[in-house]
Biotite code that builds the C-alpha atoms (Angstrom):
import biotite.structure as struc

atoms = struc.array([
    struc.Atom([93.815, 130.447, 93.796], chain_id="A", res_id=1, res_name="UNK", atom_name="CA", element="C"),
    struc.Atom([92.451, 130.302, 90.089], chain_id="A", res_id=2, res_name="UNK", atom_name="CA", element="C"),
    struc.Atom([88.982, 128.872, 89.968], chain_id="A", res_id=3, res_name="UNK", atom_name="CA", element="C"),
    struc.Atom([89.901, 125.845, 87.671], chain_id="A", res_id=4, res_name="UNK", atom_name="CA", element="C"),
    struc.Atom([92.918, 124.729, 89.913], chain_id="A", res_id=5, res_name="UNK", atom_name="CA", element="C"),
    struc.Atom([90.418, 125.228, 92.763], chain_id="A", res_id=6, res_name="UNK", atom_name="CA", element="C"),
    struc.Atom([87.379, 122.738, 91.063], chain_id="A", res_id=7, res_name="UNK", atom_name="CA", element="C"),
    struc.Atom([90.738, 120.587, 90.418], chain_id="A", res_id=8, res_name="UNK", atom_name="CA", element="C"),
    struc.Atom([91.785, 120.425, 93.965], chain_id="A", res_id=9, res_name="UNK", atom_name="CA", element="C"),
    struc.Atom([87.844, 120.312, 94.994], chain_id="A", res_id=10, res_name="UNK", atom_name="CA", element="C"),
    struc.Atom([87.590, 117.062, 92.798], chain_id="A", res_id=11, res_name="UNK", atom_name="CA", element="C"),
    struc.Atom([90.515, 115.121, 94.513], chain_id="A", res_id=12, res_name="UNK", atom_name="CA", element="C"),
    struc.Atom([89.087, 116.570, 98.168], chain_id="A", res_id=13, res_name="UNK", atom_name="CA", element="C"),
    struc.Atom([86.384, 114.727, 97.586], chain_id="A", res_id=14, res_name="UNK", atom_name="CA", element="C"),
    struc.Atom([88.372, 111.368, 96.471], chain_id="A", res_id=15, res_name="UNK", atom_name="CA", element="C"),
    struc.Atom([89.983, 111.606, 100.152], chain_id="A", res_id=16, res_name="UNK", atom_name="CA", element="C"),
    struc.Atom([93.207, 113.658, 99.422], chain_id="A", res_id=17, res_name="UNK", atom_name="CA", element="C"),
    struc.Atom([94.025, 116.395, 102.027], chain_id="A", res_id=18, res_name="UNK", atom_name="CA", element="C"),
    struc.Atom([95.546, 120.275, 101.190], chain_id="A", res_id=19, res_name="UNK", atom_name="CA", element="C"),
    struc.Atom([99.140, 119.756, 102.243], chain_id="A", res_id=20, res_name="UNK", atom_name="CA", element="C"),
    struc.Atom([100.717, 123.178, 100.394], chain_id="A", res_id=21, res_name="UNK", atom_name="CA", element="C"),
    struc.Atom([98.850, 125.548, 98.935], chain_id="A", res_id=22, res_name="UNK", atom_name="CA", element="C"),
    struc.Atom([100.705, 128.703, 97.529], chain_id="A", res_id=23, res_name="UNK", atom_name="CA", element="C"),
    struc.Atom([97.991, 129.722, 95.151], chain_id="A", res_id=24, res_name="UNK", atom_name="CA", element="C"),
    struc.Atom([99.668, 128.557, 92.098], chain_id="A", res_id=25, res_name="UNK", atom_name="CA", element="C"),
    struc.Atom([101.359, 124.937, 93.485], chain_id="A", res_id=26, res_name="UNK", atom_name="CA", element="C"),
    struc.Atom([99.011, 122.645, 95.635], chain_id="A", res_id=27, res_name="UNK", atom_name="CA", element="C"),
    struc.Atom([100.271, 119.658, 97.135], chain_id="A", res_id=28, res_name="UNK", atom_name="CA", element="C"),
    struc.Atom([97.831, 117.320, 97.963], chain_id="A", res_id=29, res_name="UNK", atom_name="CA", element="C"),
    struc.Atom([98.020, 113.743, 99.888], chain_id="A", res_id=30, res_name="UNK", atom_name="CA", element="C"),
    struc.Atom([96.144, 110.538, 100.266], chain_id="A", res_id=31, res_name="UNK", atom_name="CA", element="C"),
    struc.Atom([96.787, 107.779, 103.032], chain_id="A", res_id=32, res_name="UNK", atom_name="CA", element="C"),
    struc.Atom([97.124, 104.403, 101.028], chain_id="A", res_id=33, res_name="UNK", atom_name="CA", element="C"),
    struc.Atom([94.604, 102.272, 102.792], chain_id="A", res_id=34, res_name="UNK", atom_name="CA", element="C"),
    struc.Atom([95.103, 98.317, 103.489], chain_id="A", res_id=35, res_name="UNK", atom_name="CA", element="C"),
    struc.Atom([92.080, 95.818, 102.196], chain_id="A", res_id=36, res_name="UNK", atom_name="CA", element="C"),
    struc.Atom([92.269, 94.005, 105.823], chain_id="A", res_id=37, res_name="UNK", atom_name="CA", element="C"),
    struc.Atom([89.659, 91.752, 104.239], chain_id="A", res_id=38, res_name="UNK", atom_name="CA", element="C"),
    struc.Atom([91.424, 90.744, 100.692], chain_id="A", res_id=39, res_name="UNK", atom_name="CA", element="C"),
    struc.Atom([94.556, 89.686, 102.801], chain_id="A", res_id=40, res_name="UNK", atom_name="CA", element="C"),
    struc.Atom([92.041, 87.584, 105.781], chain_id="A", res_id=41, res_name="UNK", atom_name="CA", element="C"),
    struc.Atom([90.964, 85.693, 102.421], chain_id="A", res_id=42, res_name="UNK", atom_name="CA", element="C"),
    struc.Atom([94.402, 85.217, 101.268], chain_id="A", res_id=43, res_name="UNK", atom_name="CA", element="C"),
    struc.Atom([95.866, 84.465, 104.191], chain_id="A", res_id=44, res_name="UNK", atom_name="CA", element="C"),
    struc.Atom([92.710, 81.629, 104.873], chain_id="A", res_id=45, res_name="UNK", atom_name="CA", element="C"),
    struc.Atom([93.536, 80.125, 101.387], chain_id="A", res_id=46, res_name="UNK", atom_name="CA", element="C"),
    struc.Atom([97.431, 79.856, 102.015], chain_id="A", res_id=47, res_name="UNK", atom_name="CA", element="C"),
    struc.Atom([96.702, 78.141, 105.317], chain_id="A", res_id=48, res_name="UNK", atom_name="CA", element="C"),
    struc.Atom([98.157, 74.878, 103.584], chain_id="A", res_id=49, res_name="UNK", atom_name="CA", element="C"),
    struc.Atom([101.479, 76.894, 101.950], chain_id="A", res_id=50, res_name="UNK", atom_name="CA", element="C"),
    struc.Atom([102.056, 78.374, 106.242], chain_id="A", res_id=51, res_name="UNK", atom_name="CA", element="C"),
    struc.Atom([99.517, 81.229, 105.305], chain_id="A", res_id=52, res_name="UNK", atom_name="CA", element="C"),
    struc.Atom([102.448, 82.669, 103.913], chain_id="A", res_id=53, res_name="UNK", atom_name="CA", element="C"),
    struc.Atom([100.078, 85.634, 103.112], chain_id="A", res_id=54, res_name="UNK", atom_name="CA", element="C"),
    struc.Atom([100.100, 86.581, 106.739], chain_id="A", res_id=55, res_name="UNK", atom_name="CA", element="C"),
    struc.Atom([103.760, 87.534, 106.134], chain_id="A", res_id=56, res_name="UNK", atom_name="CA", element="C"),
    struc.Atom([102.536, 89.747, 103.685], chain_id="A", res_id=57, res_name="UNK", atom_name="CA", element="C"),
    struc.Atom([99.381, 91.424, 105.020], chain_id="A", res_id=58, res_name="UNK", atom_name="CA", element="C"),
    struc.Atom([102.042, 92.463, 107.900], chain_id="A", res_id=59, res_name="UNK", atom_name="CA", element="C"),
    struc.Atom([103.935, 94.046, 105.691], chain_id="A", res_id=60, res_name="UNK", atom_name="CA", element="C"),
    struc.Atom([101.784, 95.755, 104.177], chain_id="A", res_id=61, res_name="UNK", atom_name="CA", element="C"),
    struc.Atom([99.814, 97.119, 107.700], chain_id="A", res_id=62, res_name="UNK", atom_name="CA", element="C"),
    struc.Atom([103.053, 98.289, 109.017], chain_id="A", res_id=63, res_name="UNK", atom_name="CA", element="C"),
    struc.Atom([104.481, 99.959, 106.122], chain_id="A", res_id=64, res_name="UNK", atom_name="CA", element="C"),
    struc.Atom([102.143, 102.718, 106.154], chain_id="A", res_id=65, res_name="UNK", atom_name="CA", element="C"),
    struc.Atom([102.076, 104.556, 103.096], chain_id="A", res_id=66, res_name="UNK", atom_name="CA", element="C"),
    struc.Atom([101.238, 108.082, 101.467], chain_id="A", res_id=67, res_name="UNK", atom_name="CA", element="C"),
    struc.Atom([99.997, 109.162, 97.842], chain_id="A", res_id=68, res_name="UNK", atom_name="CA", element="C"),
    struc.Atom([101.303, 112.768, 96.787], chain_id="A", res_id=69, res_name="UNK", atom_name="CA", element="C"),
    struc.Atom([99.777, 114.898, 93.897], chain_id="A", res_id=70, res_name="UNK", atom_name="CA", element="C"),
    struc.Atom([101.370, 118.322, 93.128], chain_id="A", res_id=71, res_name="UNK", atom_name="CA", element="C"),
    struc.Atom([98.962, 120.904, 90.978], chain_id="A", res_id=72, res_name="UNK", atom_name="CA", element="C"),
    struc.Atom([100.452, 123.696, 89.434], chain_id="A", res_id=73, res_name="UNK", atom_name="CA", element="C"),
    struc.Atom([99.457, 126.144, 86.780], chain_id="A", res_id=74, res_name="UNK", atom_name="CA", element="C"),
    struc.Atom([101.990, 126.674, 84.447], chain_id="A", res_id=75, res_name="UNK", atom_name="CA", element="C"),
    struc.Atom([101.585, 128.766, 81.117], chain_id="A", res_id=76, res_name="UNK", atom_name="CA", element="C"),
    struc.Atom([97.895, 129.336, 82.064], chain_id="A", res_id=77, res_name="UNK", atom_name="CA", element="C"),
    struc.Atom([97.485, 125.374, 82.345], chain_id="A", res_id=78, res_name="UNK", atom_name="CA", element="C"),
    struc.Atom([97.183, 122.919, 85.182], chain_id="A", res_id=79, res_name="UNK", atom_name="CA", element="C"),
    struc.Atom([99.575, 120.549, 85.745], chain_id="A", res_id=80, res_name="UNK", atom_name="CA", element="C"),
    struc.Atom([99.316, 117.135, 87.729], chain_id="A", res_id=81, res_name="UNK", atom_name="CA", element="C"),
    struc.Atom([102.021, 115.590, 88.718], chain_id="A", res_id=82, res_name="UNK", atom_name="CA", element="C"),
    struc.Atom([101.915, 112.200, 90.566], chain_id="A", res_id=83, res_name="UNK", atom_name="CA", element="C"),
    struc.Atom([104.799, 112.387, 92.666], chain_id="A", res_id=84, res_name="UNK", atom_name="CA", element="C"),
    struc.Atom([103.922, 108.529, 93.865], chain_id="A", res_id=85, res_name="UNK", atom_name="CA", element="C"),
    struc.Atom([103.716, 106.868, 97.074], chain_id="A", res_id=86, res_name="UNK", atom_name="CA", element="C"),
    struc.Atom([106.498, 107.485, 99.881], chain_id="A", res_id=87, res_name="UNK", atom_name="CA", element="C"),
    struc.Atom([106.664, 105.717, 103.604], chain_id="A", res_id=88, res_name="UNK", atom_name="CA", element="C"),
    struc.Atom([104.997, 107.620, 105.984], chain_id="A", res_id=89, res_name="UNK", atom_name="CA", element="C"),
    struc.Atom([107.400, 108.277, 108.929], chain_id="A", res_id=90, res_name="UNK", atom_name="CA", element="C"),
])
């Protein structure tokens, strides 16, 4: 792996993505989209009078687990990133 593709893929390591490919010139890398449990307890509290409609919501948004994908690639001696956006986990 070239060492600047390697600091690159260090850097978003460290900001909770995992390694999912690695062929020493493409890395795909992935991040589990976390809920804020505790922004949607507040919203759901405040909507209380409207049927805490936000309840509907914040179960949504639990069960529909989501992933974020990066792909890294050095092309013409240059890294790439590509945000390849957030897909359902199965």
């Amino acid at each position: 792996m070239d060492e600047a593709l390697g600091d690159r893929v260090a850097l978003h390591v460290t900001q909770g993505y995992t390694v999912k490919l690695d062929t020493g010139s493409l890395v795909i890398l992935s991040k589990t989209v976390k809920v804020n449990h505790i922004l949607h307890a507040i919203l759901s509290i405040l909507t209380i009078p409207m049927f805490a409609f936000w309840i509907i919501v914040w179960i949504i948004m639990a069960l529909r687990r989501a992933e974020e994908t990066i792909q890294l690639k050095i092309q013409d001696g240059k890294i790439q990133e590509q945000h390849l956006g957030k897909q359902r986990k199965p």
